[in-house]
C-alpha positions in Angstrom: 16.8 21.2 4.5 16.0 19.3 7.8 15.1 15.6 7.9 12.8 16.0 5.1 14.2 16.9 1.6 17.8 15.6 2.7 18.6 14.3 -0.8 17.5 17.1 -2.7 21.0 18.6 -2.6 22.0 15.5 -4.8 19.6 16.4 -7.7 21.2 18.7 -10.7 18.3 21.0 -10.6 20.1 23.7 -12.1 20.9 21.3 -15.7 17.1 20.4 -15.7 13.9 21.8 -17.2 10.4 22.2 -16.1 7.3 21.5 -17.9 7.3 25.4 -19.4 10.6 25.3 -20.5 12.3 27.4 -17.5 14.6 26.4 -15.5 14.3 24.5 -12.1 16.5 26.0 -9.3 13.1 27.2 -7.8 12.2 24.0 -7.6 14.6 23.0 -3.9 12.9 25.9 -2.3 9.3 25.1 -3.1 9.8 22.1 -1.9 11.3 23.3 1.4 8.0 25.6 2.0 5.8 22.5 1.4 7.9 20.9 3.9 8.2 23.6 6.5 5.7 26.2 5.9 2.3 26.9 7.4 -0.9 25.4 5.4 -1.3 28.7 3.1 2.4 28.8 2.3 2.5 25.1 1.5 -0.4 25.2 -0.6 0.4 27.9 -2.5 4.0 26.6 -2.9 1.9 23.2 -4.2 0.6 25.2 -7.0 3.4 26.9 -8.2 5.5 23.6 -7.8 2.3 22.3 -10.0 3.1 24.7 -12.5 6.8 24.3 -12.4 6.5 20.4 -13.7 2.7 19.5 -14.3 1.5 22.8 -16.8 -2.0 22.6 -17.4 -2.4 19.7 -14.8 -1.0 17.4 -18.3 2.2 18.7 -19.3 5.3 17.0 -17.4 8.7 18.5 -18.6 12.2 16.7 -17.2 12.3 17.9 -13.9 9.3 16.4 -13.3 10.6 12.6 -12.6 12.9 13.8 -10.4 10.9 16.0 -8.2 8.4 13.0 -7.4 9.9 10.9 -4.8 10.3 14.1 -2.8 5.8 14.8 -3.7 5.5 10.8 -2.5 8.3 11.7 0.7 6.3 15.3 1.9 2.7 13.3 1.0 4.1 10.9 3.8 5.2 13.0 6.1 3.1 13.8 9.2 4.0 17.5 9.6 3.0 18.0 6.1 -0.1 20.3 6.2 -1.3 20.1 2.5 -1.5 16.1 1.7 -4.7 16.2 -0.3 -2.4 19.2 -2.5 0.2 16.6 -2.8 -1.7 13.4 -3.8 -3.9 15.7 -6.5 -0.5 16.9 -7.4 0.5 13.1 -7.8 -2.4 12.2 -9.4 -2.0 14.3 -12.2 1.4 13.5 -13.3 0.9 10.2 -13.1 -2.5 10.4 -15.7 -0.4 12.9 -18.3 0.4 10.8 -21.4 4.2 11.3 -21.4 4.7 10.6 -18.0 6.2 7.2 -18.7 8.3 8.8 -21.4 9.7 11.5 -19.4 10.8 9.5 -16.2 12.4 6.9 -18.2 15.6 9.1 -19.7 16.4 11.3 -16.0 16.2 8.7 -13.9 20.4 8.1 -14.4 21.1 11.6 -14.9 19.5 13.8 -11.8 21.7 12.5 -9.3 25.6 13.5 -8.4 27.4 10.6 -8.6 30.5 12.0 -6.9 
């Protein structure tokens, strides 16, 4: 995936869930057009990432702890067009009540170990 996003190969998206219930194999390439995409493809890829593990703007499911250091590593990133996306983004996981409860359990589990 380029520079950016080079640990997102390492994350079991596949064995996760989003915030709806789905799956979250969609979630490596959103996060590719966020890095890589013009400003209308990146934000629109921002709000169906947002929908993917923040529901409602208040719903977090378990892909969702796992997906935020890559929000925090595109919010950082120069080439980024859609920052103010991101950090909104952020913001609301971080003020949905079972945020703390959700990150907790994935944090040992989202990553290959081999």
């Amino acid at each position: 995936m380029g520079s950016l996003l080079r640990s997102v190969s390492g994350v079991r998206w596949r064995e996760q869930r989003g915030a709806t219930g789905a799956g979250a194999g969609g979630i490596p390439p959103l996060l590719s057009r966020i890095a890589y995409g013009d400003e209308d493809t990146a934000r629109i890829a921002v709000d169906d990432l947002g929908d993917a593990i923040c529901v409602l703007g208040f719903v977090v499911g378990e892909v969702t702890a796992p997906t935020v250091p890559f929000l925090l590593e595109l919010a950082g990133s120069p080439q980024v067009a859609c920052k103010a996306d991101l950090l909104d983004l952020l913001g609301s996981i971080y003020r949905t009540d079972q945020w703390h409860s959700a990150a907790a359990p994935t944090r040992d589990r989202t990553h290959d170990t081999s």
